[in-house]
C-alpha positions as CSV (number, residue, x, y, z in Angstrom):
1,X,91.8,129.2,100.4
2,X,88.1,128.7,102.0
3,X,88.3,127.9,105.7
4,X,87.5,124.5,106.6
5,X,83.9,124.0,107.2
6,X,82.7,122.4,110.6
7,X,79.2,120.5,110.3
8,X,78.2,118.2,113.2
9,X,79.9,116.6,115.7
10,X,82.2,119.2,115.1
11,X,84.5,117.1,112.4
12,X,86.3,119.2,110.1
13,X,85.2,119.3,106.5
14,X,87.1,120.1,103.1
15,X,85.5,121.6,99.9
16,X,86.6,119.7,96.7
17,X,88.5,122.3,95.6
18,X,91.2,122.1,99.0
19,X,90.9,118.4,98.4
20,X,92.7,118.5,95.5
21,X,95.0,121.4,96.3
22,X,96.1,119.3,99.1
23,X,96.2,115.4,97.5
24,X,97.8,116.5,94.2
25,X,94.7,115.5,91.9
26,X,92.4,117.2,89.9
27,X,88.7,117.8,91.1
28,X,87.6,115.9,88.3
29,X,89.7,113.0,89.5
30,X,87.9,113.0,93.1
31,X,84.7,112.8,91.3
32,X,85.5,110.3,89.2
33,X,86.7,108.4,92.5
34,X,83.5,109.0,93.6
35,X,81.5,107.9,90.6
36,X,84.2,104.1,90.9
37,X,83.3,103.6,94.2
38,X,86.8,104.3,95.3
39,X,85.6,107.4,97.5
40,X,82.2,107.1,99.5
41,X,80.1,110.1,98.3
42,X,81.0,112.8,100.3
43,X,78.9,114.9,102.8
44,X,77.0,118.0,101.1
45,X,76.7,121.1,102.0
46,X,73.0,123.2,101.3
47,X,73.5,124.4,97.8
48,X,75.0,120.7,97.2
49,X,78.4,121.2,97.6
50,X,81.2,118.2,98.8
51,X,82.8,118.2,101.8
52,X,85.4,115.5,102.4
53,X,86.5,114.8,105.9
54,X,90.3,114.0,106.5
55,X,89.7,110.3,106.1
56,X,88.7,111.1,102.4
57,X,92.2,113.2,102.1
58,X,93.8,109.9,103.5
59,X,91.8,107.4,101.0
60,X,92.7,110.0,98.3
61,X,96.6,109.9,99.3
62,X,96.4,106.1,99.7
63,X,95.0,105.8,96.1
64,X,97.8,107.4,94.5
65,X,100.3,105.7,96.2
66,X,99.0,102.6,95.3
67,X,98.9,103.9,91.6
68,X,102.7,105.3,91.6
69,X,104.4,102.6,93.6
70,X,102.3,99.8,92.5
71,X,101.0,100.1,89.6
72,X,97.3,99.2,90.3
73,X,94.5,99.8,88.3
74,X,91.2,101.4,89.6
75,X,89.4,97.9,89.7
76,X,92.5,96.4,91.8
77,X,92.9,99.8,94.0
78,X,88.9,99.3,94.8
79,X,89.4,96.1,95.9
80,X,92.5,96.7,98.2
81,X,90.5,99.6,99.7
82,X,87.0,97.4,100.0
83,X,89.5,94.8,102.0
84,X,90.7,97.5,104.0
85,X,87.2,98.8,104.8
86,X,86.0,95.3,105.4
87,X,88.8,94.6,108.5
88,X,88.0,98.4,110.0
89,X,84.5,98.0,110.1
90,X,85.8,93.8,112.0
91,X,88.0,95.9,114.3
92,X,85.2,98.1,115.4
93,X,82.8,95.8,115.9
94,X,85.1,93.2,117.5
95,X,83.6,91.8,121.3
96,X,85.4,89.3,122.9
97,X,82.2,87.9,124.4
98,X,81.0,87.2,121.6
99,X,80.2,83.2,121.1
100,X,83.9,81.0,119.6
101,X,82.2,80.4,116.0
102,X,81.3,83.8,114.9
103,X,84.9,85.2,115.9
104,X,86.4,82.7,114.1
105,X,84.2,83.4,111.1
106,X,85.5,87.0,111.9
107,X,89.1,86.0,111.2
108,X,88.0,83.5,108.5
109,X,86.7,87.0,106.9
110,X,89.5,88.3,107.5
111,X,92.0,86.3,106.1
112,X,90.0,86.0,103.0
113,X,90.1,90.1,102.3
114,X,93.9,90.0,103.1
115,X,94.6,87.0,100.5
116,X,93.1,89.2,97.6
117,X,94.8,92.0,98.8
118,X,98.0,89.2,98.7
119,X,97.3,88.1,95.4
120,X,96.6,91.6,93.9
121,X,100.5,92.5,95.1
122,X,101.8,89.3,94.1
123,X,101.2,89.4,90.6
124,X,102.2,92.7,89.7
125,X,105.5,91.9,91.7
126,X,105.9,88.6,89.4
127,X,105.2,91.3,86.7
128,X,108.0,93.0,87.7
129,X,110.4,90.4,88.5
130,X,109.5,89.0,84.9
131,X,110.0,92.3,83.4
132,X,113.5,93.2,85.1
133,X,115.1,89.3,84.5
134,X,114.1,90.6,80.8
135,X,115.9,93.7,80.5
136,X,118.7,92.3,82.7
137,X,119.0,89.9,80.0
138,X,119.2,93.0,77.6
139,X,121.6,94.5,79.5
140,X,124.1,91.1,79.5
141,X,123.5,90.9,75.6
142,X,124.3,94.9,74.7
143,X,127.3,94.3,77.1
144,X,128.2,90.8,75.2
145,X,128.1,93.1,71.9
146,X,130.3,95.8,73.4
147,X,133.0,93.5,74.0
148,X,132.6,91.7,70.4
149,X,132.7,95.1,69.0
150,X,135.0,96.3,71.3
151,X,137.7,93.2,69.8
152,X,137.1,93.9,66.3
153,X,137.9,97.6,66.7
154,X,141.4,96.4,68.2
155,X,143.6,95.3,65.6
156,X,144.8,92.0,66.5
């Protein structure tokens, strides 16, 4: 494996091909990320090669997760990471001297990100729910057979 490339500020830098050794995905994947907008485009090197810091590894790991365990599409993984882009770049900005009105327009902005980021969750997990009531329903019905089954194969 290439060694990790340093370029200013002395922040360690990946080439695409390490990236995807490390998160599990395919280089084409992290440049389709890119193309989405689910990955900010990536420092270059001369020659025009990427380099992804270790916050790109972490937005590549958190994308995955969210499409394993939840089942998210692109669209819906773009907006969960936009929200969480949206209260990092509120955090480091925040100044408690600044005037009452634009703070609270700060949180306003900030519960507004977090409530898509609600809604997003909550309907797949209604999905979910809906789609486990249905096969426990199945379940009760094969189990109901079983037993009718079950009585006719007993003689008497």
């Amino acid at each position: 494996m290439a060694e990790v490339q340093r370029v200013g500020a002395d922040e360690p830098y990946l080439q695409i091909g390490e990236v995807a050794d490390r998160t599990g995905v395919t280089q084409r994947t992290l440049r389709f990320y890119e193309e989405r907008g689910l990955l900010k485009p990536p420092s270059r090197m001369e020659g025009g090669f990427r380099l992804y810091s270790e916050n790109d590894v972490g937005r590549v790991e958190q994308i995955k997760r969210m499409q394993s365990l939840l089942g998210l599409t692109l669209a819906e993984i773009k907006e969960m990471v936009e929200a969480e882009e949206v209260r990092e770049e509120l955090n480091a900005t925040y100044r408690p001297d600044r005037p009452v009105e634009e703070r609270l327009q700060r949180v306003v902005r900030r519960i507004e990100v977090t409530q898509r980021q609600f809604d997003i969750i909550s309907t797949k997990l209604t999905k979910m729910i809906e789609m486990r009531e249905d096969l426990e329903a199945r379940l009760v019905r094969y189990r109901e057979v079983i037993g009718e089954l079950e009585k006719e194969k007993s003689p008497g």
